[in-house]
C-alpha positions as CSV (number, residue, x, y, z in Angstrom):
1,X,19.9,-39.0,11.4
2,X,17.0,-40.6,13.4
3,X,13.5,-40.3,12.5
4,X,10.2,-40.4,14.8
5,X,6.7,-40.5,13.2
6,X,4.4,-38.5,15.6
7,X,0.4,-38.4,14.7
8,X,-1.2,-37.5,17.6
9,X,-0.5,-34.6,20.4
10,X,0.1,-37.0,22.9
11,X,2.7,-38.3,21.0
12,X,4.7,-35.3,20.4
13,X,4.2,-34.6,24.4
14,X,6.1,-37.6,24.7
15,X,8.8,-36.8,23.3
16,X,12.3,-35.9,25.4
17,X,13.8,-32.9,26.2
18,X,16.4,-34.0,23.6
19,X,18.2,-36.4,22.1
20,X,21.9,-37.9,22.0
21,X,21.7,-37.3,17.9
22,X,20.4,-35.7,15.2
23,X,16.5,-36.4,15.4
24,X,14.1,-35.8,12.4
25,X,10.3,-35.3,13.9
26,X,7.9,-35.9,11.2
27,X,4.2,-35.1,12.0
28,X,1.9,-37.2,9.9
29,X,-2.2,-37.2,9.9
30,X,-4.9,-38.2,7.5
31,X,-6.9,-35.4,8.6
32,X,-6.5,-31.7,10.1
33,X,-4.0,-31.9,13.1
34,X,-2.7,-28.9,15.1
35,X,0.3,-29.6,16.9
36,X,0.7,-27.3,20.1
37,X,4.6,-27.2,20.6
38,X,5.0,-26.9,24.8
39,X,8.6,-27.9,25.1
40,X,11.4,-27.8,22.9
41,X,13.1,-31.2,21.3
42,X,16.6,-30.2,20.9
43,X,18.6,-29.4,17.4
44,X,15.1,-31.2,16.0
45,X,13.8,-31.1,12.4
46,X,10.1,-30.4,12.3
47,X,7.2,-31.4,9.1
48,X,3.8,-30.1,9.8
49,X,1.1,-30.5,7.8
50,X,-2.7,-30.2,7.7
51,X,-3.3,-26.7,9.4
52,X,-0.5,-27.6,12.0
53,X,0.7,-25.0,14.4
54,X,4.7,-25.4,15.2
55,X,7.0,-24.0,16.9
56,X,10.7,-24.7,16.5
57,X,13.8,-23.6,18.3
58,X,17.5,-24.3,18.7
59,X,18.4,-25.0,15.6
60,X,15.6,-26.7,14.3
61,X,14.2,-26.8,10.4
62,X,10.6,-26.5,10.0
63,X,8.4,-27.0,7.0
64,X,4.8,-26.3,8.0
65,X,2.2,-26.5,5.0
66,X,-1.7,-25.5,4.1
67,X,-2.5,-23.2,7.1
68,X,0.1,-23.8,9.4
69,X,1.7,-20.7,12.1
70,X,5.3,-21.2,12.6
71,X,7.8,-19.3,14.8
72,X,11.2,-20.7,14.4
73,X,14.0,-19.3,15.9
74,X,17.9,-19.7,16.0
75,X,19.5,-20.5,12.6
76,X,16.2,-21.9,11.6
77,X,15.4,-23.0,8.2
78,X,11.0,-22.6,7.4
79,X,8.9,-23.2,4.5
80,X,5.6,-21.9,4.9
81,X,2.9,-22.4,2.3
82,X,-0.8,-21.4,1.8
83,X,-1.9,-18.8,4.3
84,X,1.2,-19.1,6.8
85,X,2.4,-16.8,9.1
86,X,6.2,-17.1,10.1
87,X,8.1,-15.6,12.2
88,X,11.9,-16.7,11.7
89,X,14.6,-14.9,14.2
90,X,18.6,-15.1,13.9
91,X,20.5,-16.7,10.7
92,X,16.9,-18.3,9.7
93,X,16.0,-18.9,6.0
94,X,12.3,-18.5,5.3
95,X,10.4,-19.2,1.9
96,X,6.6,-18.1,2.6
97,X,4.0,-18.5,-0.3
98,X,0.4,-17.4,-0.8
99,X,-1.2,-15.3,1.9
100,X,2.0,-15.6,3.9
101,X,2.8,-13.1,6.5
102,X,6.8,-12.8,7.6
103,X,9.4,-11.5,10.3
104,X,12.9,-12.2,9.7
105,X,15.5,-11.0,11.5
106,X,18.9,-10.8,11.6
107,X,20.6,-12.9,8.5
108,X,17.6,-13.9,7.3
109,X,16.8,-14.9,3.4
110,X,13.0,-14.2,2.7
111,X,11.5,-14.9,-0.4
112,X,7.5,-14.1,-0.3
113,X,5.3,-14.9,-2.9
114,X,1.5,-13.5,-3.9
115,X,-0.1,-11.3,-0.9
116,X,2.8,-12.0,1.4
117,X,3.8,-8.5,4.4
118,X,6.9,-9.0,5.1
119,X,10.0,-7.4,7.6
120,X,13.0,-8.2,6.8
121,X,15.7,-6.4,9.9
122,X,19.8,-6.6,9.8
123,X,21.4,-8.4,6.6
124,X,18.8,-9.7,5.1
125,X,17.5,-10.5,1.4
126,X,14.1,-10.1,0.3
127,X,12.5,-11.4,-2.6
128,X,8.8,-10.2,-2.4
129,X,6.3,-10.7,-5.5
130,X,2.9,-9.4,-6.3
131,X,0.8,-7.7,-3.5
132,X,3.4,-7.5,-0.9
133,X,4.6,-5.0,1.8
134,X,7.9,-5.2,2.4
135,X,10.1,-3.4,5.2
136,X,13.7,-3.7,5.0
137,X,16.0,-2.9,7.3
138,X,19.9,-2.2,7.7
139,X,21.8,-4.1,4.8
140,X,19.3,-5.7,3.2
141,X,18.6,-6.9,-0.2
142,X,15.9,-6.6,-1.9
143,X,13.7,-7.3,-5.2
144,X,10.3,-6.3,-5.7
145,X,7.6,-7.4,-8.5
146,X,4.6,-6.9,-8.9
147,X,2.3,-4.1,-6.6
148,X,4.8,-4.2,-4.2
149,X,5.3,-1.5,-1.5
150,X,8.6,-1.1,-0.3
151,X,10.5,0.7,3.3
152,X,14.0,0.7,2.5
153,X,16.3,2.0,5.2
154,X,20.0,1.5,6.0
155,X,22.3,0.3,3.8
156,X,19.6,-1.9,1.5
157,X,20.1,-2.4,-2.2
158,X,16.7,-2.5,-4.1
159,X,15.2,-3.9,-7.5
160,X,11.7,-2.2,-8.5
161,X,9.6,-4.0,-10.7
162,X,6.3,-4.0,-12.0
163,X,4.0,-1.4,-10.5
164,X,5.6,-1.8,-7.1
165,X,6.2,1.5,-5.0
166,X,9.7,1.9,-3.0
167,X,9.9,4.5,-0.2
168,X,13.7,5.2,0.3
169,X,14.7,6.3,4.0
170,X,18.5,6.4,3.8
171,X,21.4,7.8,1.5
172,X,22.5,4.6,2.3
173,X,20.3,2.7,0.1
174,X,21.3,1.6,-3.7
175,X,19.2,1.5,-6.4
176,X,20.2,-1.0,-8.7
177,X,17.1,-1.1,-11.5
178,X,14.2,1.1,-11.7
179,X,11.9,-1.1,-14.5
180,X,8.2,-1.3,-15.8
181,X,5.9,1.6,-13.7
182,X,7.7,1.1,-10.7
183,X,7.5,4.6,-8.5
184,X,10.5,5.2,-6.1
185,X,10.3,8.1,-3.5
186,X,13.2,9.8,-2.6
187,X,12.2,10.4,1.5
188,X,14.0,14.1,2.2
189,X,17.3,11.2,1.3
190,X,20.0,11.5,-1.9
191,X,20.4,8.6,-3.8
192,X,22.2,7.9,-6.9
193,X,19.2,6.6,-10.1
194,X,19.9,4.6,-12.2
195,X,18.9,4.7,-15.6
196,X,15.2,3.7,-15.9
197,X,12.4,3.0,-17.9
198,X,11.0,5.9,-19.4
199,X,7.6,4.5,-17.4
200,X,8.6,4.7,-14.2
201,X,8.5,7.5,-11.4
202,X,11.2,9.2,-9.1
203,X,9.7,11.6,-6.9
204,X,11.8,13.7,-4.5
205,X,9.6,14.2,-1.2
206,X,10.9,16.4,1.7
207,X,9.6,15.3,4.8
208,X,9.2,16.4,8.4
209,X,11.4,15.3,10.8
210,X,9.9,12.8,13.9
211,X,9.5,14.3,17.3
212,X,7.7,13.8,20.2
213,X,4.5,15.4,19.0
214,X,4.4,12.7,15.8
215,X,5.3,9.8,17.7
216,X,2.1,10.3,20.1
217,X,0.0,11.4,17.0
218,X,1.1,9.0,14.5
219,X,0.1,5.9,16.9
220,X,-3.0,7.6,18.2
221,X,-1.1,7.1,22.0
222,X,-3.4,8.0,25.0
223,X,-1.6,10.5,27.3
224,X,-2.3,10.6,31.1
225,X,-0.3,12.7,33.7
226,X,2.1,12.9,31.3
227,X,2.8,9.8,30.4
228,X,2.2,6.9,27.7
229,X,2.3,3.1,27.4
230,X,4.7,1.5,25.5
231,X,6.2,-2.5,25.3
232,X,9.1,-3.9,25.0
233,X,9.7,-7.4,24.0
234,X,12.0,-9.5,26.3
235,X,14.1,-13.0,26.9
236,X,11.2,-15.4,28.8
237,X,13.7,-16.9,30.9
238,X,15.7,-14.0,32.4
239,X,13.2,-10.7,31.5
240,X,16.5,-9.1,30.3
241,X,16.9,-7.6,26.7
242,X,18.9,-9.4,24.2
243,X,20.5,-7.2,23.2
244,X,23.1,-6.8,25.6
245,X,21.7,-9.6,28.6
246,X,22.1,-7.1,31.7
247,X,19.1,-4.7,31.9
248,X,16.4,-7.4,33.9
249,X,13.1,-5.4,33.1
250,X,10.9,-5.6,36.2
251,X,9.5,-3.1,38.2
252,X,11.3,0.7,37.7
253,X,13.8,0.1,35.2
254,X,16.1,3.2,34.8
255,X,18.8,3.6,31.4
256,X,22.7,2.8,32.7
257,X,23.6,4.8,29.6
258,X,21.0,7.3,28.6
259,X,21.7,9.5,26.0
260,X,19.8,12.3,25.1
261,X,21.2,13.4,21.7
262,X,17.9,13.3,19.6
263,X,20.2,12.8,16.5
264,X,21.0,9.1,18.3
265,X,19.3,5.9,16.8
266,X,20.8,3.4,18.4
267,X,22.3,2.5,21.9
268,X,22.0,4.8,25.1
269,X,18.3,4.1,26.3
270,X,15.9,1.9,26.8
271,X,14.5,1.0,23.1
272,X,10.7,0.7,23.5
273,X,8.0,0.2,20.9
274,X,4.3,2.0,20.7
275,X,3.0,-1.4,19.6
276,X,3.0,-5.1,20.8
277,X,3.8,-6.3,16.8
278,X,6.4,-3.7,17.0
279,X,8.2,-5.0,20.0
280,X,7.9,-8.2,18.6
281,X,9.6,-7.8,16.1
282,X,12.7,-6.9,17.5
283,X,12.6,-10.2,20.1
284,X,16.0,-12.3,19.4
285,X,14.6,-15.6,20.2
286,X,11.6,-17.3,22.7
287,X,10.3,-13.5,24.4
288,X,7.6,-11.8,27.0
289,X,6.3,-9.0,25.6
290,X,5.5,-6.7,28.6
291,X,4.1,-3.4,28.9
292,X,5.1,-0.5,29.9
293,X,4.6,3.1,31.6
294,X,6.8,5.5,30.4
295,X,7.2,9.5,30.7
296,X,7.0,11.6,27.9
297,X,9.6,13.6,29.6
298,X,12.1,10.2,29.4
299,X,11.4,9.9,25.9
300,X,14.0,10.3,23.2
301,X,12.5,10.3,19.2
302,X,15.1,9.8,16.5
303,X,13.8,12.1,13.6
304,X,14.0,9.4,11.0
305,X,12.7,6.7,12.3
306,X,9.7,6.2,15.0
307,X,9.4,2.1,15.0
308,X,11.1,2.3,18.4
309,X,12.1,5.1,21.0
310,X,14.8,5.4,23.3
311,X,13.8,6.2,26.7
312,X,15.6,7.2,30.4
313,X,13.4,5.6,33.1
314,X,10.4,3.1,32.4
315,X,7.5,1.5,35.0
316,X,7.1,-2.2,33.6
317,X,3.4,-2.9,34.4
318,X,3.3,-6.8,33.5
319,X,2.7,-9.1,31.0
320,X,0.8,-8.6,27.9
């Protein structure tokens, strides 16, 4: 494997498009440098230190320390330490320490130390100490220390340690250990328990079901002639969803497939978000984040979960 020794901005803007092999990039400084990725060397391997800012794709392993912000996406492999913020897409691996704040997606492994928030979608496995906020999605994984907060929906498996609190969204979910103070809420769900320490909680809390009305309230949404503004995050290069590749979002984009069974999480509409972090969040790789006008009328809420919303018809508005 080659290796180039970058230490300046120019230098890194020098570099090519890609390479015939395997090219480590090293970034070295004896003082604070911020790197500003505007291109993207191909299947490269990335160290960043001294409050760098890097962004690697295709591939690519990153290590970015001290104060670095990293977005690394397609089977990418990040260590973030100090007070990083990652965002890792795809089959990434992401270890994140201190005041780090994560978004893995996909097959993603997340281990987040200290004050780490962290959302962990599809397969993933979350290891989340101390302070941290943890969502986890689908089949995910999941052990919790500390004053930990847990979302646990899908098919997750959990470990509750330590003062942490684990909200549990799905019959889906398995609790494997309920130890030391830990407080697990049963969300209107039935889940097998464990046998647990005489000091922790289960609590058993029926909740309303989403609809319209909460989705609007919940995210404070500003209503005019009966419509609201949502975003939806998008592939830079084509402004089609990853998910399936084929619906271009420009102008009035109207569902192929709408469905409007309410009981329907997934597939048939167009899956919007009430928040730019939200839409984010579900980008599959380099996105525009757009926004968007949207009928309330052409809105479909699943009742147990409001981070996104199907919807019939949308107006995209532009960029955000």
């Amino acid at each position: 494997m080659a290796t180039i020794v970058v230490k300046t901005q120019k230098e890194f803007d020098q570099l090519p498009e890609s390479f015939k092999e395997l090219t480590s990039i090293e970034i070295r400084s004896d003082k604070d440098l911020t790197i500003v990725v505007k291109k993207t060397p191909g299947n490269s391997t990335v160290w960043a230190y001294g409050n760098s800012t890097v962004a690697a794709y295709g591939s690519s392993t990153v290590r970015a320390y001290d104060s670095s912000t990293v977005a690394a996406y397609n089977s990418s492999a990040v260590w973030a330490y100090d007070s990083s913020t990652v965002y890792a897409y795809n089959s990434s691996a992401v270890w994140a320490y201190d005041s780090s704040t994560v978004w893995a997606c996909n097959s993603s492994t997340v281990k987040a130390y200290n004050s780490s928030a962290v959302r962990a979608c599809d397969s993933s496995t979350v290891w989340a100490y101390n302070s941290s906020t943890v969502r986890a999605y689908n089949s995910s994984t999941v052990r919790a220390y500390g004053s930990s907060t847990v979302w646990a929906c899908g098919s997750s498996t959990v470990w509750a340690w330590g003062n942490s609190i684990t909200r549990i969204k799905s019959d889906r979910v398995t609790l494997a250990k309920i130890k030391q103070r830990a407080v697990i809420i049963l969300e209107d769900v039935k889940v097998k328990i464990p046998k647990k320490d005489s000091s922790a909680i289960v609590v058993k809390n029926k909740i309303a079901k989403h609809n319209i009305t909460s989705f609007v309230e919940i995210y404070d949404l500003k209503k005019e002639d009966g419509s609201v503004i949502l975003y939806k995050s998008v592939n830079k290069d084509t402004y089609c969803d990853f998910r399936t590749g084929k619906v271009k979002y420009e102008g009035i984009v109207e569902c192929p497939d709408f469905d409007p069974d309410e009981d329907r999480e997934c597939g048939g509409g167009l899956h919007l978000c009430a928040t730019p972090e939200g839409a984010k969040s579900f980008a599959d790789g380099p996105a525009k984040l757009l926004k968007c006008r949207v009928k309330l009328k052409d809105i479909v809420v699943f009742h147990g979960n409001i981070q996104k919303v199907r919807c019939k018809k949308v107006e995209v508005l532009g960029e955000v």
